[in-house]
C-alpha positions as CSV (number, residue, x, y, z in Angstrom):
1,X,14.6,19.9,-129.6
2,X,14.4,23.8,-129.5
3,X,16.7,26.0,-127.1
4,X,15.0,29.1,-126.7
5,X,17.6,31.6,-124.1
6,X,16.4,33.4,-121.3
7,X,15.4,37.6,-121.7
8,X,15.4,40.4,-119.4
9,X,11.9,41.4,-120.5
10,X,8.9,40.2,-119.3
11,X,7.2,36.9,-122.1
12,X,4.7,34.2,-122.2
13,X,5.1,31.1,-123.6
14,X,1.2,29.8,-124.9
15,X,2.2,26.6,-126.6
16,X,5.5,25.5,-124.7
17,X,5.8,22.6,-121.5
18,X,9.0,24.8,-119.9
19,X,11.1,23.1,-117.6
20,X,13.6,24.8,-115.9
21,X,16.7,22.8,-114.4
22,X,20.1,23.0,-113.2
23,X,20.9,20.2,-114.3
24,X,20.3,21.6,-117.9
25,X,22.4,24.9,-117.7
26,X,19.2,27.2,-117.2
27,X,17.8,26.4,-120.7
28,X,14.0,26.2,-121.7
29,X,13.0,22.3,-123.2
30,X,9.7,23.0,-125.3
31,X,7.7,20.3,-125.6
32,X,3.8,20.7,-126.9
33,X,1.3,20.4,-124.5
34,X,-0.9,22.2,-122.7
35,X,-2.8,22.1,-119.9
36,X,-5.6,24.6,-118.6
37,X,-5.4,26.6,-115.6
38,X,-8.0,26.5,-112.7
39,X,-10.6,28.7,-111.8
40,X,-9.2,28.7,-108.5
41,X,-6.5,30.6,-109.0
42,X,-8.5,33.6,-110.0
43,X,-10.1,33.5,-106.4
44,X,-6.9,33.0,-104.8
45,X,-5.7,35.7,-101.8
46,X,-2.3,37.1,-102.1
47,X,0.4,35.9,-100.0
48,X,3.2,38.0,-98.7
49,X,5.7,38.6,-100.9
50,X,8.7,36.1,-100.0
51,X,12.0,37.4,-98.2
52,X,15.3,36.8,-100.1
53,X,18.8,38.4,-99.3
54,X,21.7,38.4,-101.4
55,X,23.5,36.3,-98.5
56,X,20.5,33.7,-99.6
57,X,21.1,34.1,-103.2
58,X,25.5,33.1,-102.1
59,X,23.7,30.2,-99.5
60,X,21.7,28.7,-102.3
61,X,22.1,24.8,-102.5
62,X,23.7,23.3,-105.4
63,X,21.2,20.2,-105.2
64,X,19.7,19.9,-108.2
65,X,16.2,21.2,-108.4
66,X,13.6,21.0,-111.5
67,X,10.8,23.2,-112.6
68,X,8.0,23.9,-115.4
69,X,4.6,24.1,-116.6
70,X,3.0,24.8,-119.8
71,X,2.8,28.5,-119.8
72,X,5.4,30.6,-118.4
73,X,5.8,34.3,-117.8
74,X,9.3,35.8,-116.7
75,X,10.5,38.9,-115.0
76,X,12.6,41.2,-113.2
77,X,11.5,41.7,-109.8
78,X,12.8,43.8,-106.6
79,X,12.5,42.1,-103.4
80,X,13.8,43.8,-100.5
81,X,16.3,45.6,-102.8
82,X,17.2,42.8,-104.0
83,X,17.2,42.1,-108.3
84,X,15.9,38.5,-109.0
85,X,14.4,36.9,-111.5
86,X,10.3,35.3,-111.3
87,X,8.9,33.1,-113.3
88,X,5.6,32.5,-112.9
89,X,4.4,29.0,-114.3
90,X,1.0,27.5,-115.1
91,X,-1.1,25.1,-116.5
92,X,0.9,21.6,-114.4
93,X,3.4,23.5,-112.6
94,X,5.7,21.7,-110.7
95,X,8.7,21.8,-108.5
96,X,10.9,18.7,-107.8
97,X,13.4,18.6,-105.3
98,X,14.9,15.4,-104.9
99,X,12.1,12.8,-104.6
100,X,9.7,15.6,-103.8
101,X,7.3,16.8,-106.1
102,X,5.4,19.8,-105.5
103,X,2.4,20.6,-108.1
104,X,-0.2,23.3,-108.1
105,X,-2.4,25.7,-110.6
106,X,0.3,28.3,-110.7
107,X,3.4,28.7,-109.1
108,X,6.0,31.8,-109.2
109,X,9.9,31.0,-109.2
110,X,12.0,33.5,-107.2
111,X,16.1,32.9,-108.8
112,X,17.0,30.4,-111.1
113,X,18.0,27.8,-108.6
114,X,14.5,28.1,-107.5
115,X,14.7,29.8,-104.1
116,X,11.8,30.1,-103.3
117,X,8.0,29.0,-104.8
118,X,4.8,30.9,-103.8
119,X,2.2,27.9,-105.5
120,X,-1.4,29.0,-105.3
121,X,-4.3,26.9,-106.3
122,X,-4.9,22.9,-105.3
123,X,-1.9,22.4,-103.9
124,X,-0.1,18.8,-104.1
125,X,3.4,18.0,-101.8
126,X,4.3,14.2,-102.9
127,X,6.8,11.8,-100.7
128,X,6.4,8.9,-102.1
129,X,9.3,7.6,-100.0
130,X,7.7,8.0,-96.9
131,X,3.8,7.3,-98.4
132,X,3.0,10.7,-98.0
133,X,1.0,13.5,-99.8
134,X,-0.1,17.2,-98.7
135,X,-2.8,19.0,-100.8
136,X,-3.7,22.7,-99.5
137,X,-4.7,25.9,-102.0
138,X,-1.8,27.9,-101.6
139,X,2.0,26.9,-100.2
140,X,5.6,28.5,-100.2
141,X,8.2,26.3,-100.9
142,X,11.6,27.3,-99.3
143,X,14.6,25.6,-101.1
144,X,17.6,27.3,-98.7
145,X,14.9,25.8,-95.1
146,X,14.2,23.1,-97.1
147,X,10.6,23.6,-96.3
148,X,7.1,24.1,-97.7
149,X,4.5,26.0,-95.4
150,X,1.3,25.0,-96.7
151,X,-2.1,27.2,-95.9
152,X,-6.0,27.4,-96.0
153,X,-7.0,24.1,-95.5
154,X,-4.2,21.9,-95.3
155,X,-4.5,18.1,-95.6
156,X,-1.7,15.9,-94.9
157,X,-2.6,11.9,-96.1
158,X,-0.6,9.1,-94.9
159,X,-0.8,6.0,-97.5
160,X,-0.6,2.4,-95.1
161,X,0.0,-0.8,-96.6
162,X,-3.4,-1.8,-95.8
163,X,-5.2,0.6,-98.2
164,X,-6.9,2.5,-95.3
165,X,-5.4,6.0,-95.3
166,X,-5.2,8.4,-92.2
167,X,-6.4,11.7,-92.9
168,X,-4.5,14.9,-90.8
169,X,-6.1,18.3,-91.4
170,X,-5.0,21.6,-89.6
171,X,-4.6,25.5,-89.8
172,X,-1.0,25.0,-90.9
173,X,1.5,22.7,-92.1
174,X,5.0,23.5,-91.9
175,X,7.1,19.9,-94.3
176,X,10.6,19.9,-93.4
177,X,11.6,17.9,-96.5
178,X,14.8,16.4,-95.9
179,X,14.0,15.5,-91.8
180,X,10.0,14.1,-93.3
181,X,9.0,16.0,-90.1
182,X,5.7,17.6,-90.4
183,X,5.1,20.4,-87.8
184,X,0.8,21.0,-87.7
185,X,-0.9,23.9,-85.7
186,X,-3.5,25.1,-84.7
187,X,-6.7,22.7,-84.6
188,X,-5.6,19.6,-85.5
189,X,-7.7,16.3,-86.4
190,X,-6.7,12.8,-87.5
191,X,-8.8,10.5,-88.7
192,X,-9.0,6.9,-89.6
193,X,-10.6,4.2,-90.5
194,X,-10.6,3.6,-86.6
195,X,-11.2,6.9,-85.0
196,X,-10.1,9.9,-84.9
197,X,-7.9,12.7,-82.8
198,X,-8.6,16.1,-82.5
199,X,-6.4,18.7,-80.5
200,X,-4.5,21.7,-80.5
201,X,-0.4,21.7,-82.6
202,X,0.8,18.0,-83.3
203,X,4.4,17.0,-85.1
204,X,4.4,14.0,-87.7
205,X,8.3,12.7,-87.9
206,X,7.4,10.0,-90.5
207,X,10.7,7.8,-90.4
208,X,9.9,7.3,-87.0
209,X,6.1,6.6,-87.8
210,X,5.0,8.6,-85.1
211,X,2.4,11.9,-84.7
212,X,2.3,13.9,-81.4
213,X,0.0,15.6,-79.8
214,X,0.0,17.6,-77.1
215,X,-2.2,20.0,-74.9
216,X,-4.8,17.5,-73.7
217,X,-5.9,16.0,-77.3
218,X,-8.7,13.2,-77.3
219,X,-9.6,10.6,-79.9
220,X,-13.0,9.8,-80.6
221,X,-14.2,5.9,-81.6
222,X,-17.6,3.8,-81.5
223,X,-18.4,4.1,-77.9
224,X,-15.0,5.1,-76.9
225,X,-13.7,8.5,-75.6
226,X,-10.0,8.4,-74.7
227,X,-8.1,11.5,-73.8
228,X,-4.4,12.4,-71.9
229,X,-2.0,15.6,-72.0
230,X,0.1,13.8,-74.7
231,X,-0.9,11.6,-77.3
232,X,1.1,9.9,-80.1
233,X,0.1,7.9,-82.8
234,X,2.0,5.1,-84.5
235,X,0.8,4.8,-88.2
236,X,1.9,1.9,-89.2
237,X,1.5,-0.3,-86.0
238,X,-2.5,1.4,-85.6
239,X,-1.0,2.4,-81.8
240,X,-2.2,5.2,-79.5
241,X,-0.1,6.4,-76.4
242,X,-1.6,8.8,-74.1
243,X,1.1,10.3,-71.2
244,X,-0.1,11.8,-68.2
245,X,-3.3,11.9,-66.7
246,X,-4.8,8.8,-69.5
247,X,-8.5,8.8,-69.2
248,X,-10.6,6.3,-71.4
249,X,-14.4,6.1,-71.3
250,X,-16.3,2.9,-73.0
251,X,-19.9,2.5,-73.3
252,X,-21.4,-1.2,-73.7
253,X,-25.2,-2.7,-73.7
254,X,-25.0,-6.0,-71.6
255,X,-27.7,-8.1,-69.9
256,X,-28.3,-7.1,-66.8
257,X,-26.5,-9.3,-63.8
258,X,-29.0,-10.8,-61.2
259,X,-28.3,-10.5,-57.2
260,X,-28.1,-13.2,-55.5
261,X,-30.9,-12.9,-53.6
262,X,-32.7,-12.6,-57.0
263,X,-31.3,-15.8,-58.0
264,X,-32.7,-17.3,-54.7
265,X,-36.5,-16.0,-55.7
266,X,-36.3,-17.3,-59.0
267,X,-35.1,-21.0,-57.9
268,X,-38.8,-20.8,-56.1
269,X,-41.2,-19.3,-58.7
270,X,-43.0,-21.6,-60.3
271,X,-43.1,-22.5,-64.6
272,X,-45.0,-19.5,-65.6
273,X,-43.6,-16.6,-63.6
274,X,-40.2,-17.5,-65.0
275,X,-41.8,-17.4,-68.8
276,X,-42.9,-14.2,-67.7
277,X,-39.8,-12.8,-67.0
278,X,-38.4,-14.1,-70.4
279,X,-39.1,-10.8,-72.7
280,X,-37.6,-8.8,-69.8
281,X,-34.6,-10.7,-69.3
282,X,-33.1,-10.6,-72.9
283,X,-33.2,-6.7,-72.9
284,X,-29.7,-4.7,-72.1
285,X,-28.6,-1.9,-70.3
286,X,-26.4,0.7,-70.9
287,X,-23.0,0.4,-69.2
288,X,-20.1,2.3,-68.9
289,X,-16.8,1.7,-68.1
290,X,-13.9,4.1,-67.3
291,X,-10.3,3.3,-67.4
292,X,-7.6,5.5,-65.8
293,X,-4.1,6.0,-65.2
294,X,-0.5,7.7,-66.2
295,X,-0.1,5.9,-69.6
296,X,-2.1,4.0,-72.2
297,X,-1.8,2.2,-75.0
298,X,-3.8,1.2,-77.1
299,X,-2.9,-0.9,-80.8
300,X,-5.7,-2.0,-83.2
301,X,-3.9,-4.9,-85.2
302,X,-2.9,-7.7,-83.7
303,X,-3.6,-11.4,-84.2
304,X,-6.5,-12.0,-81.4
305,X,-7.5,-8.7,-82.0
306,X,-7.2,-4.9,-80.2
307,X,-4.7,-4.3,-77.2
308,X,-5.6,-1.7,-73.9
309,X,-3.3,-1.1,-71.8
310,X,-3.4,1.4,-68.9
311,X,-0.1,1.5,-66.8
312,X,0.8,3.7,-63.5
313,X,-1.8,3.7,-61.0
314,X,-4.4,2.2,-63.0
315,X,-8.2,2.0,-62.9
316,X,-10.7,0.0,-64.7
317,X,-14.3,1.0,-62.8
318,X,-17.6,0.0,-63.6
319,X,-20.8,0.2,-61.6
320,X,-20.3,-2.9,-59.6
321,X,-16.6,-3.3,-59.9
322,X,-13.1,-1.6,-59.5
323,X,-10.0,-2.8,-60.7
324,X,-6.8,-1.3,-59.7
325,X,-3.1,-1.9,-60.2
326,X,0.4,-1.0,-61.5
327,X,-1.1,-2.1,-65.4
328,X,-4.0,-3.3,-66.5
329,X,-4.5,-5.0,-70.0
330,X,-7.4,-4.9,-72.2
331,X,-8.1,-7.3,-75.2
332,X,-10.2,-7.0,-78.0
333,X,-12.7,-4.7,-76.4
334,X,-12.3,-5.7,-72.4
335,X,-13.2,-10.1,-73.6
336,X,-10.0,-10.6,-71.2
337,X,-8.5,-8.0,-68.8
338,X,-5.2,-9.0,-66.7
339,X,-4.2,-6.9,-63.9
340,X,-0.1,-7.1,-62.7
341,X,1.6,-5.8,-59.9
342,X,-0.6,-4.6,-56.8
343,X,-3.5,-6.0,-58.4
344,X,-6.7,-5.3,-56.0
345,X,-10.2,-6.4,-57.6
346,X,-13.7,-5.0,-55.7
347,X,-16.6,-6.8,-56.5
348,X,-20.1,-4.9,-54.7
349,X,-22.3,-7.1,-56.5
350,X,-21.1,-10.6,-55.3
351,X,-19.5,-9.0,-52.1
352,X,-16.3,-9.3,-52.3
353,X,-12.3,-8.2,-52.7
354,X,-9.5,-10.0,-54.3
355,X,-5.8,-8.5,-53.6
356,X,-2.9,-10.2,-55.5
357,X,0.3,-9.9,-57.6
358,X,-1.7,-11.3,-60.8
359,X,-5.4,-11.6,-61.8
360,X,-6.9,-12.5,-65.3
361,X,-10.5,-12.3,-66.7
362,X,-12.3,-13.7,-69.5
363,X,-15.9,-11.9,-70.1
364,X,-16.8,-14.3,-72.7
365,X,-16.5,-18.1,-70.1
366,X,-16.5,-15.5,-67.1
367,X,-13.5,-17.0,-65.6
368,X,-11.3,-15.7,-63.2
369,X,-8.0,-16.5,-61.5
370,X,-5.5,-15.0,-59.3
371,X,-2.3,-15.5,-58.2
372,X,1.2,-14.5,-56.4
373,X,-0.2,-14.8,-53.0
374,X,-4.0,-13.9,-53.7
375,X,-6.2,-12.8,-50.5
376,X,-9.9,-13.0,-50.5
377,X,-11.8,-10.1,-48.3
378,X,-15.5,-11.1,-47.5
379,X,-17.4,-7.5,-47.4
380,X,-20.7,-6.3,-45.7
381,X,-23.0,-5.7,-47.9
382,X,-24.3,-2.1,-46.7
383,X,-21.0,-0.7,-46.0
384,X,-18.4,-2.7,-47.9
385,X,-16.6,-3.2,-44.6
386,X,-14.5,-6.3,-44.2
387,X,-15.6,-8.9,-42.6
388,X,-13.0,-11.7,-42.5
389,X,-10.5,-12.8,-45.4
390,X,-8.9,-16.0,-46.9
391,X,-5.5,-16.4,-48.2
392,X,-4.2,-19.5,-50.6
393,X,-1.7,-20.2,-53.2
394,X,-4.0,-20.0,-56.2
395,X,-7.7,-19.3,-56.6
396,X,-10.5,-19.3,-59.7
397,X,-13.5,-18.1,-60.0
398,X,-16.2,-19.8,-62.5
399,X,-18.7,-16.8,-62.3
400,X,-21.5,-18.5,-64.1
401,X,-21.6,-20.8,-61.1
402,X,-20.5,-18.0,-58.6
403,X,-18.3,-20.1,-57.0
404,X,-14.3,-19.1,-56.1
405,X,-11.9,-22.1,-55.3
406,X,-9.0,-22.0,-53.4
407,X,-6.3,-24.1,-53.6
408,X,-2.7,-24.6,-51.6
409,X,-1.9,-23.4,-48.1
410,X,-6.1,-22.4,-47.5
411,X,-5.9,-19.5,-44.5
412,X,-8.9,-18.3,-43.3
413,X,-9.5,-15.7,-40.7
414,X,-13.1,-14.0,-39.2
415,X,-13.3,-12.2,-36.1
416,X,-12.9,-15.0,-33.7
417,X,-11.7,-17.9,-35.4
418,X,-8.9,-18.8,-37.7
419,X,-9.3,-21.8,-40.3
420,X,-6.6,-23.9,-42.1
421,X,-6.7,-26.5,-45.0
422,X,-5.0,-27.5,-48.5
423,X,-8.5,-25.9,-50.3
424,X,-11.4,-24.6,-50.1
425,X,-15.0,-23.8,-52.0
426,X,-16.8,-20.2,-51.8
427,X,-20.2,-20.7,-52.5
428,X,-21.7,-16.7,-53.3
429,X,-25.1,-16.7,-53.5
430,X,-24.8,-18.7,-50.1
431,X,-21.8,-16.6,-48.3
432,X,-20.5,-19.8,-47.5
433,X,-16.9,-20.9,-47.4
434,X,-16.2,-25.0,-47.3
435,X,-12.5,-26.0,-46.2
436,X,-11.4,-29.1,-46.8
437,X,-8.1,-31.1,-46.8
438,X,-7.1,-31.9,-43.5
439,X,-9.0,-28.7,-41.8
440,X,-8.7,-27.3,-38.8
441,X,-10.5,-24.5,-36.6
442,X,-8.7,-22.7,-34.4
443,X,-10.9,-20.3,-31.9
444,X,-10.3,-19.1,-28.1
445,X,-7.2,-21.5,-28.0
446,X,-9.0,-24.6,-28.9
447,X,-8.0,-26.6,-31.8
448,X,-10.8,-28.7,-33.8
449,X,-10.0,-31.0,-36.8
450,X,-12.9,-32.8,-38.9
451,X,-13.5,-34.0,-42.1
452,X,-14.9,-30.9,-43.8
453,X,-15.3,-27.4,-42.2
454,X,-18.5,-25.0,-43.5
455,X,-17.8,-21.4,-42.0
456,X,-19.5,-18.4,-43.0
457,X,-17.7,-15.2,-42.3
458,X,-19.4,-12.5,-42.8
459,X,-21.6,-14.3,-39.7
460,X,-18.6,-15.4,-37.7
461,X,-20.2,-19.2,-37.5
462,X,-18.2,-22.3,-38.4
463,X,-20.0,-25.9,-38.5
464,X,-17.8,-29.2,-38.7
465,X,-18.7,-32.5,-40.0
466,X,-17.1,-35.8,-40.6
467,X,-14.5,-36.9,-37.7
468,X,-14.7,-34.3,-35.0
469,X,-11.4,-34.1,-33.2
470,X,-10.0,-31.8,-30.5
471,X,-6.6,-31.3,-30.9
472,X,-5.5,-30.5,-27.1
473,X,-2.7,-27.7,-28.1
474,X,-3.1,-25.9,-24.8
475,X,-0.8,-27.5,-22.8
476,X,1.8,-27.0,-26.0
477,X,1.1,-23.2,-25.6
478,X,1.4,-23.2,-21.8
């Protein structure tokens, strides 16, 4: 192995790999490769010079910090008044600072401990600690800030364990080394396999596995839009939070839902009117769905698929339907939504309004059930206005027949009668409500028992069957 010193004038070294290292006492290592420079460098605009001190040249760190490249050119340079020595490297320069490695077409050394690096030309910051890797085409690297400020087209890519990268690219990165923070202005835009983000300054802090975004970013997915005043994105996990002001827009193609009074028609046209209809019936409209509230979350990988959930004063609307409540949970692309705490459920196709503590759908059987004191409104259907409720322990709804049952403690109230019984059987297309289980009508103080009890609300008409009693309760009251 050769030793070749160090000189005060200015030298190239053609034929020579020099490495340059503290740990080495400040010697040249010659080794025989070579490696050509790029193109790119010859393009390249000049950065500022770097500022150094002679306080900075006292500060410098006494971690150990490596350098070379195949051809090397050293000098005596003044900056702000300030004698150092540069060494300009190229053909594989490279810096490496701990488990860093910084690589590029050319790279000039400010002081022998490597103060500062000005690297120009396809740029290359490797972590492979934290599975990270920044390419840009020019970069300072600042050993006393421990930082590297990377320029023109900066691209930082996280490595996941699933093979599927996420791509962040920006005006500017700022890498804080030793913290594997990442500060990102200007425009900023993430993308995955998944979606992708775009919005204004973000902050990557990789130990924690978590990018921010702030000044109303939004992410972009098939037919999704989803945007807040904060967003942060956990890497690893495939999570999205959005804080404040959450806003996500869906768009789906489903068949389109027949009234009831459609469904009435239909029973009565005859064989080949309904094989008419056929062709028509299997095409889909376009629907959309918006979902709203303070925060949401949203995670891609899970076992039963993706996770939506929309917490604080939230919102699920769709044109014949509005959900609201303290959180609402989405799964795998709205196949089953649960609603908890506050829950309140408008339905302006079938008529009607569920309130309750708990409510969970699945779109695929279109079931429904509610509980924690559930309450049934019956509405009009030209102005939605309520037009007489029912209260039980539990109730389902089996929408394919478009029937709700009711079971426990049945209360039903219109505007001049009351109904009790242990359950009861909302028929849709029919608007008619059947209590059974001991039932009893209760209207203008008179008490009625029978077998079975058919009332329909919304017309404030109740007829009994089976075992007619009057229950004489008046004299009780008197």
């Amino acid at each position: 192995m050769k030793t070749i010193p160090f000189f005060t004038r200015v030298f190239r070294v053609s034929i020579a790999f020099a490495i340059f290292s503290s740990l080495v006492g400040g010697q040249l290592l010659a080794l025989d490769i070579r490696i050509p420079i790029s193109p790119e460098d010859l393009f390249e605009k000049e950065l500022p010079p770097p500022k150094i001190t002679s306080e900075d040249k006292k500060k410098a760190s006494k971690d150990p910090v490596s350098w070379g490249g195949s051809e090397l050119t050293q000098e005596e340079k003044s900056i702000n008044g300030v004698q150092v020595k540069a060494f300009i490297l190229a053909g594989g320069a490279f810096i490496q600072s701990k488990s860093i490695l910084l690589t590029a077409s050319q790279i000039e050394i400010i002081g022998e401990d490597a103060l500062l690096g000005k690297l120009t030309g396809q740029v290359k910051v490797e972590d492979s600690e934290n599975g990270a890797t920044l390419i840009a085409s020019r970069g300072i690297y600042d050993k006393l800030a421990d930082t590297v400020t990377l320029e023109k087209n900066p691209t930082l890519i996280h490595d996941k364990k699933d093979g599927k990268p996420v791509k962040i690219k920006c005006e500017q990165i700022v890498r804080h080394l030793e913290e594997a923070k990442t500060v990102m202005t200007g425009r900023v835009v993430v993308t995955s396999p998944d979606f992708q983000v775009f919005g204004e300054d973000a902050v990557y802090f990789e130990k924690e596995d978590r990018i921010d975004l702030e000044n109303k970013p939004f992410l972009f997915s098939e037919d999704r839009f989803i945007q807040g005043d904060i967003l942060s994105y956990f890497v690893k996990e495939g999570r999205i939070e959005l804080r404040d002001h959450a806003n996500l827009f869906q768009v789906s193609w489903e068949k389109p839902n027949q009234s009831g009074e459609d469904r009435i028609k239909n029973r009565k046209e005859t064989k080949e009117k309904k094989e008419a209809k056929t062709a028509t019936s299997e095409q889909k409209e376009r629907i959309l769905t918006v979902f709203r509230g303070d925060k949401l979350s949203h995670t891609t990988k899970t076992e039963s698929g993706s996770i939506t959930k929309m917490s604080g004063s939230a919102q699920l609307t769709r044109p014949t339907s509005k959900f609201t409540a303290e959180q609402i949970s989405s799964l795998d692309g709205s196949k089953i939504v649960t609603a908890e705490g506050n829950v309140s459920f408008v339905d302006k196709e079938n008529l009607f309004q569920v309130d309750s503590g708990y409510m969970n759908h699945n779109k695929e059987t279109n079931y429904s059930f509610a509980k924690e004191e559930p309450i049934v409104y019956f509405l009009e259907k030209e102005t939605f206005e309520q037009k007489g409720n029912l209260k039980s322990f539990f109730l389902e709804r089996f929408g394919e027949k478009k029937e709700i049952v009711f079971r426990g403690d049945v209360r039903v109230e219109t505007e001049t009668a009351k109904v009790f019984g242990e359950f009861a059987t909302y028929f849709e297309e029919e608007e008619k409500l059947v209590i059974e289980g001991n039932p009893i009508l209760e209207r203008d103080k008179t008490r009625v028992s029978s077998g079975r009890i058919f009332l329909y609300p919304k017309e404030d008409r109740a007829v009994l069957s089976d075992g007619i009693r009057v229950l004489n309760e008046d004299k009780k009251e008197k």
